[in-house]
VEXKEPA-919805 format. One record per residue (C-alpha): residue in three letters; y, x, z; residue number from 1. Coordinates in pm, whole numbers. Layout:
VEXKEPA-919805
type|v|u|w|seq
ALA|Y|X|Z|NUM;
...
end
This chain:
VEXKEPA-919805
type|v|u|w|seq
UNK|-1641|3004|457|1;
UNK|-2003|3062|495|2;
UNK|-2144|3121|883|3;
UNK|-2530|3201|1017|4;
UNK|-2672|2949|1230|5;
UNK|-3046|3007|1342|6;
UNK|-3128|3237|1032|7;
UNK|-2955|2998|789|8;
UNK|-2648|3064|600|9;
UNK|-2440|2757|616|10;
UNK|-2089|2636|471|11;
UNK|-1793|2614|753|12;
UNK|-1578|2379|646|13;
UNK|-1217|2371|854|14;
UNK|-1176|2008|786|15;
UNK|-1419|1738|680|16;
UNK|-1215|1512|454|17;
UNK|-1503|1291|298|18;
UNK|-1841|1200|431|19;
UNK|-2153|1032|199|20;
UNK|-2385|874|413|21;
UNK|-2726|762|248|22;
UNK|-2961|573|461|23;
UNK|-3194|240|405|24;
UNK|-3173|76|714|25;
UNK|-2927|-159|741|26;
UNK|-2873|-148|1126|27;
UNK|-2854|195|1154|28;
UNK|-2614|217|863|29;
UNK|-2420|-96|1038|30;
UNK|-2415|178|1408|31;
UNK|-2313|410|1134|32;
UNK|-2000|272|1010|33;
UNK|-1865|148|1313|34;
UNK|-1875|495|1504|35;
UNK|-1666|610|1211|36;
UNK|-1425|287|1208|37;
UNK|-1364|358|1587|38;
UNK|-1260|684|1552|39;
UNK|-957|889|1549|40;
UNK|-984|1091|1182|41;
UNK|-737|869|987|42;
UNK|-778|1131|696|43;
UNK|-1159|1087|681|44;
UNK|-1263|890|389|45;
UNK|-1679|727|413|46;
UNK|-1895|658|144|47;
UNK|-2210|461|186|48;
UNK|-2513|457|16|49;
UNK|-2837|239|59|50;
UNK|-3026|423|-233|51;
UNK|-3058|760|-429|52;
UNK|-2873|586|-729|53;
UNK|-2570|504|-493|54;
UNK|-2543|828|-372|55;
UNK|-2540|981|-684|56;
UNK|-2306|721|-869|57;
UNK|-2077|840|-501|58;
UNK|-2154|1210|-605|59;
UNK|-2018|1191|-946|60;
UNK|-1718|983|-855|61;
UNK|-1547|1127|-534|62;
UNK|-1527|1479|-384|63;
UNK|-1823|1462|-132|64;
UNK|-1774|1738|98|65;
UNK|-2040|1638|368|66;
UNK|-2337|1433|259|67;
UNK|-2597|1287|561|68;
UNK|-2910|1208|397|69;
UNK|-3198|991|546|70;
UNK|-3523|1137|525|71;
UNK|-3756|823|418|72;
UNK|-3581|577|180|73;
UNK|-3722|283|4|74;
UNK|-3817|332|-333|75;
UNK|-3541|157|-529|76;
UNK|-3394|410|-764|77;
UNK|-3511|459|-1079|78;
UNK|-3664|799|-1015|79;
UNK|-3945|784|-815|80;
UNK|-3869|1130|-665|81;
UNK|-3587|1067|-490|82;
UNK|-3753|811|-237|83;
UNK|-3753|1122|-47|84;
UNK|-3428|1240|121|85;
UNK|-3465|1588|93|86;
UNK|-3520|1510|-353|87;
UNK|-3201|1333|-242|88;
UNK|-3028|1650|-133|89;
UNK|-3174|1820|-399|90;
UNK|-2974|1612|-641|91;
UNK|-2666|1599|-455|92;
UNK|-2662|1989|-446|93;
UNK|-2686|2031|-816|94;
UNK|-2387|1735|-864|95;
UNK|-2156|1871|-604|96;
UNK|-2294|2216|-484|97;
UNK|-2003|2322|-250|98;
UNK|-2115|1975|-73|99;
UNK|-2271|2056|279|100;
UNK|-2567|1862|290|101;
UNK|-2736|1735|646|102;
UNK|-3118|1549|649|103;
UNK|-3168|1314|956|104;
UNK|-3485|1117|1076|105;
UNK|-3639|996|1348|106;
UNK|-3959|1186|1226|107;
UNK|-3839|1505|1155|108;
UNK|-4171|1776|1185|109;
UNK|-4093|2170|1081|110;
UNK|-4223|2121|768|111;
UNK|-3963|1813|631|112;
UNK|-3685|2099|819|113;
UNK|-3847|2375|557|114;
UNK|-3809|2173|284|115;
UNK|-3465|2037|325|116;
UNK|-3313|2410|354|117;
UNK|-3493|2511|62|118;
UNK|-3345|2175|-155|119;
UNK|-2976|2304|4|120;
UNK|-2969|2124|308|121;
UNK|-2746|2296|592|122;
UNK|-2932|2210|859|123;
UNK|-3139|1893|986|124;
UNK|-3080|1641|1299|125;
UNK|-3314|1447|1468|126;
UNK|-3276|1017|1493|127;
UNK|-3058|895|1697|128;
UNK|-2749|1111|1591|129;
UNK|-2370|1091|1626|130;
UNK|-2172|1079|1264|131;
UNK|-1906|1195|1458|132;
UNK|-2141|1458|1610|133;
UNK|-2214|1635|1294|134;
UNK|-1876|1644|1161|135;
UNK|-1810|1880|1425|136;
UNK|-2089|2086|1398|137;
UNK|-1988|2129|1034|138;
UNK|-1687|2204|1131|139;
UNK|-1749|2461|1430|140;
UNK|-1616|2241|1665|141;
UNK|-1933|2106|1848|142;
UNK|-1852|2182|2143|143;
UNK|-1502|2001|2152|144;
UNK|-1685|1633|2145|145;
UNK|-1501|1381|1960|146;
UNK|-1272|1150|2120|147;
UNK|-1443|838|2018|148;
UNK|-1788|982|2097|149;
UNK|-1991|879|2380|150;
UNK|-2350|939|2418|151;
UNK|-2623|629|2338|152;
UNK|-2804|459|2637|153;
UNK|-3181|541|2663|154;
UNK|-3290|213|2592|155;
UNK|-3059|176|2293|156;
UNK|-3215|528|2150|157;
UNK|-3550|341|2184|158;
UNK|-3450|-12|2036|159;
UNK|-3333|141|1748|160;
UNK|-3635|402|1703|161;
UNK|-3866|124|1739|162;
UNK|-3692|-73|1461|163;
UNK|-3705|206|1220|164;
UNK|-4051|230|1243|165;
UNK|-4058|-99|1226|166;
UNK|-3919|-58|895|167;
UNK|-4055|241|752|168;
UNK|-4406|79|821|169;
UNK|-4297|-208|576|170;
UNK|-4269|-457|852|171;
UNK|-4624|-391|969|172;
UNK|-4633|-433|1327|173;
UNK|-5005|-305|1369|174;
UNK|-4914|7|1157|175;
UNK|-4573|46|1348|176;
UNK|-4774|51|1693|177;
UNK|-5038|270|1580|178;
UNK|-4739|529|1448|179;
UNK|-4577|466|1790|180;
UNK|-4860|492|2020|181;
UNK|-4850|163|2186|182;
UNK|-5048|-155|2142|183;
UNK|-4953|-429|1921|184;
UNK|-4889|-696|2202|185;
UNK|-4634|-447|2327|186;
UNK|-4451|-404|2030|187;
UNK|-4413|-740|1978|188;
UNK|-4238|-801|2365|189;
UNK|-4022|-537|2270|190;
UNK|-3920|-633|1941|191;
UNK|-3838|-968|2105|192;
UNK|-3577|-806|2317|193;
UNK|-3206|-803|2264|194;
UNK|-3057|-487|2155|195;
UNK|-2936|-332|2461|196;
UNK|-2559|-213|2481|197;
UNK|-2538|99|2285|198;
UNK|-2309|280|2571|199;
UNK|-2328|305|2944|200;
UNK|-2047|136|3140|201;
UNK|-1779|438|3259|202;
UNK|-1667|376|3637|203;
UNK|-1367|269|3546|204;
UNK|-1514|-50|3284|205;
UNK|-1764|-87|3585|206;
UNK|-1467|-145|3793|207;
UNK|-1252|-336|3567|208;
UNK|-1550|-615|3505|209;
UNK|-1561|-690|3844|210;
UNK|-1173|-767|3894|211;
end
């Protein structure tokens, strides 16, 4: 079933039953997996990909019905091309076409949103994101919110945004400050902090820990 969301035709599907998820960074893939470990859809089976070649080799192999495709990915697959996500998508589309197809970064502009819908993409989500999240919008059932779900702290969102730029910047702190606006020295104090607890404490886990 096809619906129109914001001017874009997109695929409904009634029950997600696989999910392909292609990103590079290992920590976010990591944040990834567990979300999906944790929750409730026993008939939900995950693929994961660190490279364009592994999604593909996924692609021809299983029935991908949603795919959730990293914008910038390191250049490790034999066609230079698809070190971009949305060449990614493009690829995945002409594999498995009735796949629904979702872009995510933390950089996402209106032009990388352009370009995704035209390679097939569905729609595009900003960094950080909820797997579990955009199951349901694919489904039509956003506003139901997963059992499992609960929202990331602020100062989780920003650990982990900082680290992918981190990343993307090949490890460069001065080039990772400059892209994030801040001076080096302050970079490095927050790269030398622990990661902060993904969730807030509920009142009832508040309570509990002080028993």
């Amino acid at each position: 079933m096809w619906s129109r969301r914001g001017g874009v035709m997109m695929r409904s599907l009634s029950r997600v039953r696989s999910v392909l998820i292609l990103d590079d960074n290992e920590l976010w893939l990591r944040s990834a997996m567990r979300e999906l470990r944790q929750s409730t859809r026993e008939d939900l089976a995950a693929f994961y990909a660190r490279n364009a070649d592994e999604a593909l080799i996924h692609a021809h192999r299983q029935v991908i019905d949603l795919a959730i495709v990293d914008l910038h990915l390191t250049s490790e697959s034999r066609d230079l091309h698809c070190a971009s996500g949305i060449s990614v998508i493009k690829a995945l589309k002409a594999t498995c076409p009735p796949c629904v197809a979702v872009l995510t970064s933390a950089h996402l502009t209106t032009k990388h949103v352009d370009l995704a819908r035209d390679a097939g993409a569905s729609f595009s989500e900003p960094k950080p994101v909820s797997i579990m999240g955009i199951i349901a919008r694919v489904e039509g059932t956003l506003m139901v919110t997963p059992p499992s779900f609960r929202t990331i702290t602020l100062a989780r969102a920003e650990w982990e945004h900082i680290h992918r730029v981190v990343g993307d910047s090949g490890n460069n702190i001065s080039e990772a400050a400059r892209r994030l606006g801040i001076h080096r020295s302050v970079l490095q104090r927050k790269l030398r902090r622990v990661a902060p607890p993904a969730h807030a404490q509920t009142v009832e886990e508040t309570f509990s820990s002080t028993d």
